[in-house]
C-alpha positions in Angstrom: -69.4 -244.8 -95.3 -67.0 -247.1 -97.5 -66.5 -246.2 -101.0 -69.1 -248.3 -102.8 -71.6 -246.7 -100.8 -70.3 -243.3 -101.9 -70.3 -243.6 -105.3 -73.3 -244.8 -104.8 -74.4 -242.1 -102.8 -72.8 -239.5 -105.8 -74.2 -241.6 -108.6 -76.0 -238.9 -111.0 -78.9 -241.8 -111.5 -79.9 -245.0 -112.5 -80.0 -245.4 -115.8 -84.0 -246.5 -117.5 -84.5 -250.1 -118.2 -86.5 -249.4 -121.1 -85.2 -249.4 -124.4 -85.0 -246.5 -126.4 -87.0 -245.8 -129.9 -83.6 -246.3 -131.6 -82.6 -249.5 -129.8 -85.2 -252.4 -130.0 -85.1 -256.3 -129.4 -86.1 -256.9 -132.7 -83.3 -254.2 -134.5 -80.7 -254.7 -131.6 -77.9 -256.6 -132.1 -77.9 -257.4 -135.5 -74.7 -259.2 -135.9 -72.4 -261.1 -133.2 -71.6 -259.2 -129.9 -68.1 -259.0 -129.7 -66.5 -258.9 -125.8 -63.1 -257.7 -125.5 -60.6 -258.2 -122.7 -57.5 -256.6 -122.4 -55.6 -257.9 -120.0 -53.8 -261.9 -119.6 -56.8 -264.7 -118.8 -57.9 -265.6 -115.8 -58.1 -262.1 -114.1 -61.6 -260.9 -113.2 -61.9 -258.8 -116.7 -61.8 -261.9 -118.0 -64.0 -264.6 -116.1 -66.7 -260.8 -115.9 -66.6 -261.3 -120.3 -67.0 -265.0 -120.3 -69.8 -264.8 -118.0 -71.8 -262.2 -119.7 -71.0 -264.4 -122.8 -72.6 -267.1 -121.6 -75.5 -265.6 -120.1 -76.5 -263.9 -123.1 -76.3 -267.1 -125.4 -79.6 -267.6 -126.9 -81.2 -264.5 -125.3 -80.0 -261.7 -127.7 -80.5 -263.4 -131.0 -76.6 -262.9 -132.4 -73.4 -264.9 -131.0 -71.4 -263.0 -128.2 -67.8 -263.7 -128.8 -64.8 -263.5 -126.2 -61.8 -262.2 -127.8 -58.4 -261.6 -125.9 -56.4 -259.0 -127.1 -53.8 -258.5 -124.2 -50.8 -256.5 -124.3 -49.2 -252.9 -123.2 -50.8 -253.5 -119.8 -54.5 -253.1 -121.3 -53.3 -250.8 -123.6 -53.6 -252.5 -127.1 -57.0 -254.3 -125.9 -58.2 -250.9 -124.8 -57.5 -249.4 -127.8 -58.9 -251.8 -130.2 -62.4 -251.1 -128.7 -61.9 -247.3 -129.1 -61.5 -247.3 -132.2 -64.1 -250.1 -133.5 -67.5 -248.5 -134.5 -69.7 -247.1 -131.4 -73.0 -249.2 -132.6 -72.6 -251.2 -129.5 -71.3 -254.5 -131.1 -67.8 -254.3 -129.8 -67.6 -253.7 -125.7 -64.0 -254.0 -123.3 -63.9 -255.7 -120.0 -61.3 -253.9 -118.0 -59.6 -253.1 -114.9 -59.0 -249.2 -114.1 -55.6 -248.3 -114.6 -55.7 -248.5 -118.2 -58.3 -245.5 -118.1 -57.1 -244.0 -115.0 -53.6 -244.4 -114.7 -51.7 -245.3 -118.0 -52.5 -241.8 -119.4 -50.6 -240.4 -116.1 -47.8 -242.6 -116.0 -47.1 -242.8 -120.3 -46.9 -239.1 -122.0 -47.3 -240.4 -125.3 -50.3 -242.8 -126.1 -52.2 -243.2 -129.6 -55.4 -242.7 -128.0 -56.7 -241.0 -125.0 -58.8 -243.7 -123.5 -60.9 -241.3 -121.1 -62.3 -239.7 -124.1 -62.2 -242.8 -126.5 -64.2 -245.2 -124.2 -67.4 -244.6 -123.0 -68.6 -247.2 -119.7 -71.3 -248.5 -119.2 -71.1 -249.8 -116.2 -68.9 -249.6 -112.7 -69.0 -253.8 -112.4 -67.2 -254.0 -109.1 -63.8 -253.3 -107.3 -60.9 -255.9 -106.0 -58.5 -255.3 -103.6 -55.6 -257.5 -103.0 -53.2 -258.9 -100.3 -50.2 -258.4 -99.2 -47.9 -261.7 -99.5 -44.8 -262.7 -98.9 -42.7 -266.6 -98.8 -42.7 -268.2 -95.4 -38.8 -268.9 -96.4 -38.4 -264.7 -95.7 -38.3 -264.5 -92.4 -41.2 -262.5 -91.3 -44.6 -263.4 -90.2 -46.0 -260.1 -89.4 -46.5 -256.6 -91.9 -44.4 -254.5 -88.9 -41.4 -257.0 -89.0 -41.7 -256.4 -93.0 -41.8 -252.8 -92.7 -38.7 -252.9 -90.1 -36.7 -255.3 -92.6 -37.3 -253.4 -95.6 -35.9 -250.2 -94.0 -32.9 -252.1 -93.0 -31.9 -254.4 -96.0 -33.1 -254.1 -99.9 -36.0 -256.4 -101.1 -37.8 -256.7 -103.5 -41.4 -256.5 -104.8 -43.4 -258.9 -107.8 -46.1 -257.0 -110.0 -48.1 -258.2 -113.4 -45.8 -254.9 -114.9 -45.3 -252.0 -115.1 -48.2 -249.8 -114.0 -50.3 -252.4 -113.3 -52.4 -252.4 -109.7 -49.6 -254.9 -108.0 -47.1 -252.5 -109.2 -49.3 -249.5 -108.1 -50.3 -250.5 -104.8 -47.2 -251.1 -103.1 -45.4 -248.1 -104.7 -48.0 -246.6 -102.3 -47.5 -248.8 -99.2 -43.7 -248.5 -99.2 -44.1 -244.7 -99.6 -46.1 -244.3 -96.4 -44.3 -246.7 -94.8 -40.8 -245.4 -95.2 -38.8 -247.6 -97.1 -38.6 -248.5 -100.6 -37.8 -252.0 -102.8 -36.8 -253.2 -106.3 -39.8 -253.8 -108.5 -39.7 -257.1 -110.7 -42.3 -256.6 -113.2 -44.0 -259.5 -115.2 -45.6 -260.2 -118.5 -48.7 -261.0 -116.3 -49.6 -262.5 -112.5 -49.2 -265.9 -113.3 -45.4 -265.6 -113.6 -45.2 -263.1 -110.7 -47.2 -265.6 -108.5 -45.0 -268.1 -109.5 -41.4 -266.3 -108.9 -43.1 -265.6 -105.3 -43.7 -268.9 -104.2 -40.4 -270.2 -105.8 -38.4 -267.3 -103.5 -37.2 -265.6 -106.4 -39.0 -262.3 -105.3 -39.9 -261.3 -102.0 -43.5 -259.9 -101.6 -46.1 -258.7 -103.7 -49.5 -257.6 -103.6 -51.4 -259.7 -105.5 -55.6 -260.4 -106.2 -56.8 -262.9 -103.9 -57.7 -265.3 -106.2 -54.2 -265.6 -107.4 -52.9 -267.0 -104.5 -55.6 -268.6 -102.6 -54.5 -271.7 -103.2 -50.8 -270.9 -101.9 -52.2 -269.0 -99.1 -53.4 -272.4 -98.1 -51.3 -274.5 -98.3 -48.8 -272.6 -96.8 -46.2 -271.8 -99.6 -47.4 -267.9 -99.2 -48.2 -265.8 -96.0 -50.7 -263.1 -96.2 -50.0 -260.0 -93.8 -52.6 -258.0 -94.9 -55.0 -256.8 -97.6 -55.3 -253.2 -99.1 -59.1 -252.8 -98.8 -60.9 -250.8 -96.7 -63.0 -253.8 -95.0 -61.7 -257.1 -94.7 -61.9 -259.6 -97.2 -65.3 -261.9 -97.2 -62.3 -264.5 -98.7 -59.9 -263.6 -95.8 -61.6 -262.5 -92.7 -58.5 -263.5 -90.7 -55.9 -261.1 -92.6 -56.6 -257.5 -91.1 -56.3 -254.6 -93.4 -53.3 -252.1 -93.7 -55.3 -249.9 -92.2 -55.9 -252.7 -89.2 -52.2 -252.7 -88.7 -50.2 -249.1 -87.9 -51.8 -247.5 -91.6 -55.1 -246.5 -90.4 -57.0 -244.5 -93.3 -55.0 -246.5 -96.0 -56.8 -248.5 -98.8 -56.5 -249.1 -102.3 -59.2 -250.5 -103.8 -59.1 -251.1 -108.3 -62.2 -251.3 -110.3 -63.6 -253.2 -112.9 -65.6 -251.0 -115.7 -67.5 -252.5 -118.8 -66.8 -250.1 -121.9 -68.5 -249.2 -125.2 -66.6 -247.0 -127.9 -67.4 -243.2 -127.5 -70.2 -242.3 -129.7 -72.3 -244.9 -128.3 -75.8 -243.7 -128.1 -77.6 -243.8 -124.7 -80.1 -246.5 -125.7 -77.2 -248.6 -126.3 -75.7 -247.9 -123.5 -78.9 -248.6 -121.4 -79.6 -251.7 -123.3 -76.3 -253.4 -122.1 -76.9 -252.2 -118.3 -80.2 -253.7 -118.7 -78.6 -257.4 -119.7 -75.7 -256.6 -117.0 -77.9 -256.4 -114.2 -80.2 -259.2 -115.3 -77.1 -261.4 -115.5 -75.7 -260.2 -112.3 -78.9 -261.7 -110.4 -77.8 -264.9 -111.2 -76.8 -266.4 -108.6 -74.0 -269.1 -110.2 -72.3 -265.7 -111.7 -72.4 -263.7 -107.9 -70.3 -267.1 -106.5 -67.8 -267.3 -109.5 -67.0 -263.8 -109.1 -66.9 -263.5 -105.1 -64.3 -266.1 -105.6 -62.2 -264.1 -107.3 -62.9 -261.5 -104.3 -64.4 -259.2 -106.5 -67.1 -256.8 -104.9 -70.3 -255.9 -106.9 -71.1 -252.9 -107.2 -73.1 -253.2 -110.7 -73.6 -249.3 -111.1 -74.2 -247.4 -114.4 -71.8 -245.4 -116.2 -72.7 -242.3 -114.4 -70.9 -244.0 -111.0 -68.4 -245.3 -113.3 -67.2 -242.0 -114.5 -67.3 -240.5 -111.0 -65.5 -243.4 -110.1 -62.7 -243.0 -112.7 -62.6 -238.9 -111.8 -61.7 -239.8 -108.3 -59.4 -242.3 -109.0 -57.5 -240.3 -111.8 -56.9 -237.1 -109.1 -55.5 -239.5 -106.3 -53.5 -241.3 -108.7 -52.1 -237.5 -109.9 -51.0 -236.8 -106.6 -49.8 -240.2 -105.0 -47.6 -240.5 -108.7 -46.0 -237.1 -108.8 -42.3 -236.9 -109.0 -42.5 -240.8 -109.2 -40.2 -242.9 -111.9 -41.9 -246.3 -112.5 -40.2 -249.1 -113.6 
């Protein structure tokens, strides 16, 4: 059983459809809708927001506004939402490791985001691929492994902590060997210093480097799901080639402040799944390789308890930077 089907094995329940006495469609939202997203543009946070934008212009009787409020790695996005007023007006689009990971890896933080966010809903997961310049050498993830044992390279990430950084900090400690991390404000310039030969490798979301996988200025050697890629069904998995068991897989939450009341909260799952049945919003988002899961906050929570215990473990003793 892969992991979407566990958590949606574990989820505690679907949530109702039906509004709450509290929440109606005449009372509910009485001002503009305000969609937050925390990380740089063009990630699937971002294309998630401006799709549920745009499919709930003209249906909930108040604007809904894309703002981006990047920086810290999620973390001043993140926090902005936590601390606007839990009437269900202002929601964050966001990848994991601001919830599950940033509170390992930073000590101090203003705000504890497990506490101060609330989801909504578990949108889907992403996994990424492992890819390297053609100019490098090798063609195959064991002639990587054996040339990073034997010589230094190094590794391209969107920063510090994000999942690029993450995931291969976790490769190259089961495979043996380890690299210099070049972090980035963002995958764009990482995507860019890897085609260009300044870096080495990186694992990167699919839909960053399509386009270069294509055309032949990037080689994919594998991808860090458990399944193979619907985009890539030619690239095996790590665990395909000498990692069997290994996958990291990052999700994608929608948040609400805590405080929240439930008919809020079931009010916006209602509009997400409604929106995630059309059919122009499945495509743009498989193109980003992301897989739906479009489960309620109860998976989502499970979701981030599991990923916040493995995350304990495969960090400890770790230094990132």
């Amino acid at each position: 059983m892969n992991r979407i089907r566990q958590l949606a094995a574990i989820a505690i329940g679907v949530a109702g459809l039906a509004l709450g006495t509290g929440v109606t469609a005449q009372s509910f939202p009485s001002k503009p809708v305000k969609l937050v997203i925390n990380l740089a543009s063009g990630g699937p946070a971002d294309l998630m927001a401006r799709a549920f934008a745009e499919n709930l212009t003209g249906k909930i009787g108040q604007p809904a506004i894309v703002e981006a409020v990047p920086g810290a790695n999620g973390l001043i996005g993140a926090q902005a939402v936590a601390r606007a007023a839990p009437d269900g007006h202002t929601m964050l689009f966001t990848l994991e490791n601001v919830i599950t990971i940033t509170p390992i890896i930073q000590t101090s933080l203003p705000f504890n985001p497990q506490t101060s966010l609330d989801p909504f809903s578990l949108i889907g997961s992403f996994e990424q691929v492992l890819a390297v310049n053609p100019g490098k050498g090798v063609r195959t993830l064991s002639e990587l492994v054996s040339k990073a044992r034997s010589q230094p390279l190094s590794y391209a990430s969107a920063g510090v902590g994000s999942p690029g950084h993450l995931a291969f900090l976790a490769f190259a400690q089961r495979a043996g060997f380890a690299a210099t991390h070049i972090p980035y404000k963002g995958a764009a310039p990482a995507v860019a210093d890897l085609v260009g030969g300044q870096v080495d490798m990186g694992f990167i979301v699919i839909g960053g480097v399509r386009q270069h996988l294509q055309s032949g200025k990037l080689l994919a050697l594998a991808t860090s799901g458990i399944e193979r890629s619907p985009e890539l069904p030619a690239v095996p998995t790590l665990s395909e080639v000498g990692f069997p068991g290994f996958s990291i897989s990052f999700a994608l939450f929608g948040m609400l402040p805590s405080g929240a009341s439930d008919e809020v909260k079931r009010y916006w799952q209602r509009q997400f799944r409604e929106m995630l049945t059309d059919p122009k919003v499945v495509d743009r988002l498989k193109a980003l390789d992301t897989r739906l899961i479009n489960e309620d906050g109860a998976s989502a929570r499970a979701w981030i308890e599991q990923s916040s215990s493995r995350w304990k473990v495969a960090l400890a003793g770790q230094k990132l930077d």
